[in-house]
C-alpha positions in Angstrom: -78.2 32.7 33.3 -78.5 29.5 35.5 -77.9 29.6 39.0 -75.5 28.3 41.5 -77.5 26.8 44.6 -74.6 26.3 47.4 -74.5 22.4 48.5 -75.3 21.5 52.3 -75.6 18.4 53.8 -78.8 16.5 54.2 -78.5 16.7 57.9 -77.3 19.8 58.5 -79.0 21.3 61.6 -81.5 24.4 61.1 -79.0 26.3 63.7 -75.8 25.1 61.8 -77.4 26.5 58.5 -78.3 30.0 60.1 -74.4 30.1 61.5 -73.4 29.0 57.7 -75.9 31.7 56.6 -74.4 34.4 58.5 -71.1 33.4 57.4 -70.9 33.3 54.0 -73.9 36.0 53.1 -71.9 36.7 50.1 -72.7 32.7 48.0 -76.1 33.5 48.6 -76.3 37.0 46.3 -77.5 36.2 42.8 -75.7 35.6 40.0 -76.0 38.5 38.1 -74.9 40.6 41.6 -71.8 38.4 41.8 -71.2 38.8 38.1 -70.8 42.6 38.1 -68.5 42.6 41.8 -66.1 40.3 39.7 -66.6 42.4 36.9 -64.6 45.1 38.5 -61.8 43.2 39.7 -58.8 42.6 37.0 -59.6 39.1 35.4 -56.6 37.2 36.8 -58.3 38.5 40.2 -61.7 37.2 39.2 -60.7 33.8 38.4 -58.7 32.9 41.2 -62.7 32.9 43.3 -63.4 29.3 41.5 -61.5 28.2 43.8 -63.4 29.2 46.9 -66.3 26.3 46.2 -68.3 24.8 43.7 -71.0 27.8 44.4 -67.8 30.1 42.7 -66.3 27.9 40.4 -68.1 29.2 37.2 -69.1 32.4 38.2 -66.1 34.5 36.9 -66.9 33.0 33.3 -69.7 35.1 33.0 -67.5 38.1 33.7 -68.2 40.1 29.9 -65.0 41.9 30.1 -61.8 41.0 29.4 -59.0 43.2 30.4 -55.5 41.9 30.4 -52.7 44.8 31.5 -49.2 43.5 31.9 -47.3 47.0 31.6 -47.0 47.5 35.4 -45.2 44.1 34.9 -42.8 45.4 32.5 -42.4 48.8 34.4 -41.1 46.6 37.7 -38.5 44.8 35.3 -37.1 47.9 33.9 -37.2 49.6 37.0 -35.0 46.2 38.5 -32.9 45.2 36.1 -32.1 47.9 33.7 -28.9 48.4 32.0 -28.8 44.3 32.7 -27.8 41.3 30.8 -30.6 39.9 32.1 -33.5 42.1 30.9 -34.3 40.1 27.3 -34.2 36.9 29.7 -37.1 38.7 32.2 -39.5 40.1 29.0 -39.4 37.0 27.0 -40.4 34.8 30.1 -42.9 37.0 30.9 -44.3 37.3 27.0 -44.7 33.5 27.2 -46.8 33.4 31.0 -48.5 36.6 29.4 -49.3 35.1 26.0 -50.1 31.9 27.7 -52.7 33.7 30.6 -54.7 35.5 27.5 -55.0 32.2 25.8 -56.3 30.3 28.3 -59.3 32.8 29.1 -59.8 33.2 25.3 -59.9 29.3 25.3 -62.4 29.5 28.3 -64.8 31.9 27.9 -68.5 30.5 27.3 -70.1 33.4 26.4 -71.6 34.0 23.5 -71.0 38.0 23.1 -68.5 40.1 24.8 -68.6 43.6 25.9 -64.7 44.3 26.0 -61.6 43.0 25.3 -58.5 44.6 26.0 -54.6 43.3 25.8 -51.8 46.1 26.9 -48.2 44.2 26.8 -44.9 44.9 24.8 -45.8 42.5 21.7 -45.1 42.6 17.9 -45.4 40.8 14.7 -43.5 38.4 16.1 -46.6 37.0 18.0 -49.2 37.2 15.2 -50.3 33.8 15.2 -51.2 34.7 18.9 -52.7 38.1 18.2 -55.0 36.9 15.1 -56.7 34.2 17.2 -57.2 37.3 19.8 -58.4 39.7 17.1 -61.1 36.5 15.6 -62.1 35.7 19.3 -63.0 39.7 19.9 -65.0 39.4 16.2 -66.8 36.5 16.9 -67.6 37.5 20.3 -69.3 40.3 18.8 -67.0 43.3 21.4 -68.4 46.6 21.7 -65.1 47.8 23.3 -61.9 46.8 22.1 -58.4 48.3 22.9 -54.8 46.6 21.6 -52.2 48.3 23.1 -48.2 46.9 22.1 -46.1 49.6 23.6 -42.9 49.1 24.2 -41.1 49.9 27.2 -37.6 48.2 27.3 -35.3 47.9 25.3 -34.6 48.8 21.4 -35.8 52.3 20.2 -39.6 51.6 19.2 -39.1 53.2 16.1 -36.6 50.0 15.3 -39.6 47.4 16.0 -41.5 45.3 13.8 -45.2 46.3 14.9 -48.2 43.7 14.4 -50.3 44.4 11.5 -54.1 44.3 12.3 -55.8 42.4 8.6 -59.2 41.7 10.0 -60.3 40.6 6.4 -57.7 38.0 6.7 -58.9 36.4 9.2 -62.6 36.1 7.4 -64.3 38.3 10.2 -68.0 39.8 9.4 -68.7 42.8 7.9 -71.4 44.0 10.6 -69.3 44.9 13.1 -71.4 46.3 16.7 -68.0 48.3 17.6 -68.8 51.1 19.8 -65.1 51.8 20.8 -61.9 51.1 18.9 -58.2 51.9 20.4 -55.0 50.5 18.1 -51.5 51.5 19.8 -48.5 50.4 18.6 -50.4 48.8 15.4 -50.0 49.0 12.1 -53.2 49.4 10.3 -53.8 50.5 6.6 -55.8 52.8 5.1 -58.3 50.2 3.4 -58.9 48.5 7.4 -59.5 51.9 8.8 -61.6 52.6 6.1 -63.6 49.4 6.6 -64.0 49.5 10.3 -65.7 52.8 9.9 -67.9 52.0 7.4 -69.0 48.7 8.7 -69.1 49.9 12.4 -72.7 51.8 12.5 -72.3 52.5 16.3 -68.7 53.4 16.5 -67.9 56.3 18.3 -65.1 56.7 19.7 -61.8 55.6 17.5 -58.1 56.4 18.5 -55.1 54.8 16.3 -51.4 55.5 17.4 -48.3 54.7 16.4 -49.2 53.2 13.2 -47.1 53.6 10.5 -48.6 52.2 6.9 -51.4 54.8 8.5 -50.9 57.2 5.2 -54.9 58.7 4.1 -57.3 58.9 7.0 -60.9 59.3 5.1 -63.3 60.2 8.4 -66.7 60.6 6.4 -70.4 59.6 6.1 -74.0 60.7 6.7 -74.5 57.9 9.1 -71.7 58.3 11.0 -71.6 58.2 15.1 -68.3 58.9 15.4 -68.0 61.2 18.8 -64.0 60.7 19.8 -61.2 60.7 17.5 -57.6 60.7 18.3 -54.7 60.3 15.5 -51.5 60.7 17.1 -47.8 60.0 16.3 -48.6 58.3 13.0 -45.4 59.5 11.1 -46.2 59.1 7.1 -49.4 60.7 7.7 -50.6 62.9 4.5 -54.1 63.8 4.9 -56.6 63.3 7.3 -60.4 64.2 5.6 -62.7 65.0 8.3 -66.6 65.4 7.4 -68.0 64.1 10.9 -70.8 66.3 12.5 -71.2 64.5 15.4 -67.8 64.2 16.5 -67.3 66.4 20.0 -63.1 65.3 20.8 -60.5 65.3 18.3 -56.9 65.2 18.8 -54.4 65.5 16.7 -50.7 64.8 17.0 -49.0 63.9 13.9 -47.1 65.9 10.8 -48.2 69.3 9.9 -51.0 68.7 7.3 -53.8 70.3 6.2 -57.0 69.4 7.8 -60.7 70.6 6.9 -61.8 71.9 10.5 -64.5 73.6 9.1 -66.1 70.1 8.7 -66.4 69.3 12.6 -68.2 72.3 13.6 -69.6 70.8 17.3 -66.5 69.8 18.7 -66.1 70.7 22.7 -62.9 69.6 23.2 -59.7 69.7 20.9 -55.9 69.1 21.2 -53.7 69.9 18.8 -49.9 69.4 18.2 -46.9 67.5 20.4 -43.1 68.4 20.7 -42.3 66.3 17.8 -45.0 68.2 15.4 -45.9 71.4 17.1 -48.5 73.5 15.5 -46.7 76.8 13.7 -48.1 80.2 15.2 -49.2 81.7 12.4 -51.8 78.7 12.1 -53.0 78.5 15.5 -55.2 81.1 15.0 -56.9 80.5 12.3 -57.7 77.1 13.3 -59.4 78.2 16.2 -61.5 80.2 15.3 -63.5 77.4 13.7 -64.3 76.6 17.2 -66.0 79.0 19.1 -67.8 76.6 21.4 -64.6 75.2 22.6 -64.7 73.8 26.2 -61.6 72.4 26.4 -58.6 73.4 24.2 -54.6 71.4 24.9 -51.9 73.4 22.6 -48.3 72.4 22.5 -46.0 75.7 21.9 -42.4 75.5 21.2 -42.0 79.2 19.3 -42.8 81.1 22.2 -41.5 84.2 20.4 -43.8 83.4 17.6 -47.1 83.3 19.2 -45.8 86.6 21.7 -46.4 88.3 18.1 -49.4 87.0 17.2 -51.2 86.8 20.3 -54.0 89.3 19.6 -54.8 86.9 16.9 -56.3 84.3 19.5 -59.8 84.2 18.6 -62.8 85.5 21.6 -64.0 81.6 23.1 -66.4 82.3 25.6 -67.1 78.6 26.1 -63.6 77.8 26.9 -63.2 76.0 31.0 -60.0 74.5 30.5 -57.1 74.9 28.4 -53.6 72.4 29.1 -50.3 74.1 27.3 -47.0 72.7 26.9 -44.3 75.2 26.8 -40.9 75.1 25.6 -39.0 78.6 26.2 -35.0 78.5 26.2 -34.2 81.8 25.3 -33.4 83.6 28.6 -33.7 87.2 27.4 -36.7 87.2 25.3 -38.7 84.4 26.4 -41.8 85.3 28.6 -45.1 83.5 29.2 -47.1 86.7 30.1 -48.4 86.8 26.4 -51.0 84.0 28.3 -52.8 87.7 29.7 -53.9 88.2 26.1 -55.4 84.6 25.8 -57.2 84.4 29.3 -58.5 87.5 28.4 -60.4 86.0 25.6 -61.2 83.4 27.3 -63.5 85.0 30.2 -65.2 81.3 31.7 -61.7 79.8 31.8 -61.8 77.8 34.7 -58.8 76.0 35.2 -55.3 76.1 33.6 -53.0 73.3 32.9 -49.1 74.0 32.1 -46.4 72.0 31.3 -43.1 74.2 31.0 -39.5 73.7 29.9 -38.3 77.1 30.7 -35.8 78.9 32.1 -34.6 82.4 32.4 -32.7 84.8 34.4 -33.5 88.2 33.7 -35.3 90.3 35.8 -39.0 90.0 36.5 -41.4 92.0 34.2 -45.0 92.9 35.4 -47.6 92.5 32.8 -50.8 94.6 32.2 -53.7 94.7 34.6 -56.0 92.3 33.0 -58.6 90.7 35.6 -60.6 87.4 35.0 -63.3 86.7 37.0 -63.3 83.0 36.5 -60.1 81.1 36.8 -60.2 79.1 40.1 -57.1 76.3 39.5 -54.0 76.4 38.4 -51.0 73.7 37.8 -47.4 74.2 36.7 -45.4 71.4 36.2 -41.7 72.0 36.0 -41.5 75.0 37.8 -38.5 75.3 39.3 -38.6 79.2 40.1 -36.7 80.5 37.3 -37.9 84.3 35.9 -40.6 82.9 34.0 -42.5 80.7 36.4 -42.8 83.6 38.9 -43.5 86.7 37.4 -46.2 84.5 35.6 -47.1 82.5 38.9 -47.4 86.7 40.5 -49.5 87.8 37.5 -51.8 85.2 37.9 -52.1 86.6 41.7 -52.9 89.7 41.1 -55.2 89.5 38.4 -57.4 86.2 39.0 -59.5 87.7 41.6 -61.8 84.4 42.1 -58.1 81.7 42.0 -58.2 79.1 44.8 -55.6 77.1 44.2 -52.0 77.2 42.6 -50.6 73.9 42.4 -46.5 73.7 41.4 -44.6 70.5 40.7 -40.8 70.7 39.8 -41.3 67.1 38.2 -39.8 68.4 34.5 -42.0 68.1 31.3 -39.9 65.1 30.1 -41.2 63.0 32.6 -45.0 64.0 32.4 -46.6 60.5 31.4 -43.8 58.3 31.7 -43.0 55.9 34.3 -40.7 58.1 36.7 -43.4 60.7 36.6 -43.5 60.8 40.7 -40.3 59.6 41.4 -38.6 62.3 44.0 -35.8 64.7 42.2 -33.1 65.7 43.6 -33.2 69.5 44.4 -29.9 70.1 43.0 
């Protein structure tokens, strides 16, 4: 990389140059230094420093990643102008400056190779003229990392929407492909394109589609396969996912209740399983885990409370097991009760810290459940506790029986909001 000497006057004084020196230390780093400080800067930031002198103007060129994240944007307009006429007028404007922006850097950038390239903004099919010269630009670039993320956040029910449709082939893109990390959100890619981005991607390892829906047979096999992270979630026609990956450490899976071949992933460290559109039934919880003894970190989404009460003795021993997130759905005021949990943390003596998210309530009396000490649990957070029966007898029982427990943190933000964009807005405590 070639370097920017600043430019001073032939007769500058030796004092005036010291007094330059000392004020502008910063010019004088070398390239590669000022390359990674813009590097961490969004890439609107990083531009705007060609305009500090000639010693900046090509600097942020050199910048190998491109990140381009306009949903804070949309978040402000929704928050402003919701419910207004006005709304369609705000997103298309700011789909044209957005769509515009990413263009112009794509247009720019020198570069031979790229290490990532990632778009978040609410876009569809409707822009795939746009998107195709993005998705060639990222191929011929030859990006490691790539993320396209279309979510939508105002307006029509994204269901309704008409998603972009990722055809690589298309677009007469290479079949070596140096992809180390692949995220598709809001995307609708077929089984044949998923198919061919693992078998041409040798060094892939982590690969997370969502929201796809021509997404139908997910095929996740091969000796040579790297594949380390894998997250297929809220794909709807989803009918079989084939897993044969022995290097793979995370997997989650939200989507329809299908069969899928655990027993072929036997490192995994970390797994999360089911959402409260496609909760996984009771009597299958079990069974599935214990194909994972050397679980570390386990996220469960329960919405037949009563259901797994019965068949908690069938939670498997994991003595790996240091974190485990639940979200709980419990309605019934007479028979719901989360204290089953004593049987699970009992088989899980290294648990460290426990995550809950809880739509409960309840007004029955408080029951005490059975002495069952754990030596290991040190954190605990519930959010949406609001002090009903079943948040405080479990919140007591946790007490009493994690001997080594440090801290107990309770939100009353509900589990509806958990993600979304009025996660910390204050509630009202009526």
């Amino acid at each position: 990389m070639g370097r920017f000497e600043p430019e001073l006057n032939q007769s500058t004084s030796k004092k005036q140059k010291i007094e330059f020196d000392a004020g502008d230390r910063i010019s004088y780093l070398p390239d590669d230094v000022l390359v990674f400080i813009l590097s961490c800067l969004p890439i609107k930031v990083a531009a705007t420093t060609s305009l500090l002198s000639r010693r900046w103007r090509m600097i942020w060129t050199f910048v190998p990643r491109l990140e381009f994240d306009g949903s804070s944007t949309l978040l402000k307009i929704r928050n402003r102008t919701y419910g207004s006429m006005r709304t369609d007028k705000f997103i298309d404007s700011e789909k044209v400056r957005f769509i515009n922006m990413v263009n112009h850097f794509v247009e720019l950038y020198p570069l031979p190779c790229i290490e990532e390239f990632r778009v978040c903004f609410d876009l569809n099919r409707s822009h795939k003229p746009d998107i195709d010269k993005w998705v060639k630009f990222v191929f011929e670039k030859k990006a490691k990392r790539v993320e396209l993320d279309f979510a939508r956040l105002i307006g029509l029910c994204p269901l309704k929407r008409s998603l972009y449709t990722l055809c690589p082939l298309s677009l007469g893109l290479p079949s070596s492909i140096p992809l180390t990390s692949l995220v598709l959100k809001w995307v609708d890619v077929s089984d044949q394109v998923l198919d061919n981005f693992l078998s041409n991607s040798p060094f892939l390892e982590c690969l997370c589609v969502q929201h796809s829906r021509t997404l139908v047979h997910v095929r996740v096999d091969g000796p040579l396969l790297h594949l380390k992270s894998l997250e297929i979630s809220r794909c709807p026609n989803l009918r079989s996912l084939q897993l044969h990956a022995t290097n793979l450490l995370t997997l989650k899976y939200f989507g329809p209740q299908i069969e899928i071949p655990f027993e072929n992933v036997p490192n995994l460290t970390t797994l999360s399983i089911g959402d409260h559109l496609y909760p996984p039934p009771p009597r299958k919880l079990g069974r599935i885990l214990t194909f994972f003894p050397q679980l570390q970190k386990l996220a469960l989404y329960i919405a037949d409370v009563k259901g797994v009460r019965k068949r908690r003795r069938e939670f498997p021993l994991m003595s790996q097991l240091k974190q485990m997130e639940l979200r709980v759905s419990a309605s019934d005021w007479i028979l719901d009760s989360l204290l089953f949990l004593s049987w699970w943390m009992n088989a899980c003596p290294s648990l460290h810290r426990l995550l809950m998210w809880e739509n409960t309530c309840g007004g029955r009396k408080i029951e005490k459940g059975r002495r069952i000490v754990h030596h290991s649990l040190k954190e605990v957070e519930i959010t949406g506790f609001v002090a009903e029966t079943i948040d405080t007898e479990l919140c007591m029982f946790l007490i009493e029986n994690a001997i080594v427990l440090e801290k107990i943190v309770v939100n009353p933000n509900p589990l509806r909001r958990k993600g979304g964009p009025f996660e910390n807005k204050d509630i009202n405590p009526d």
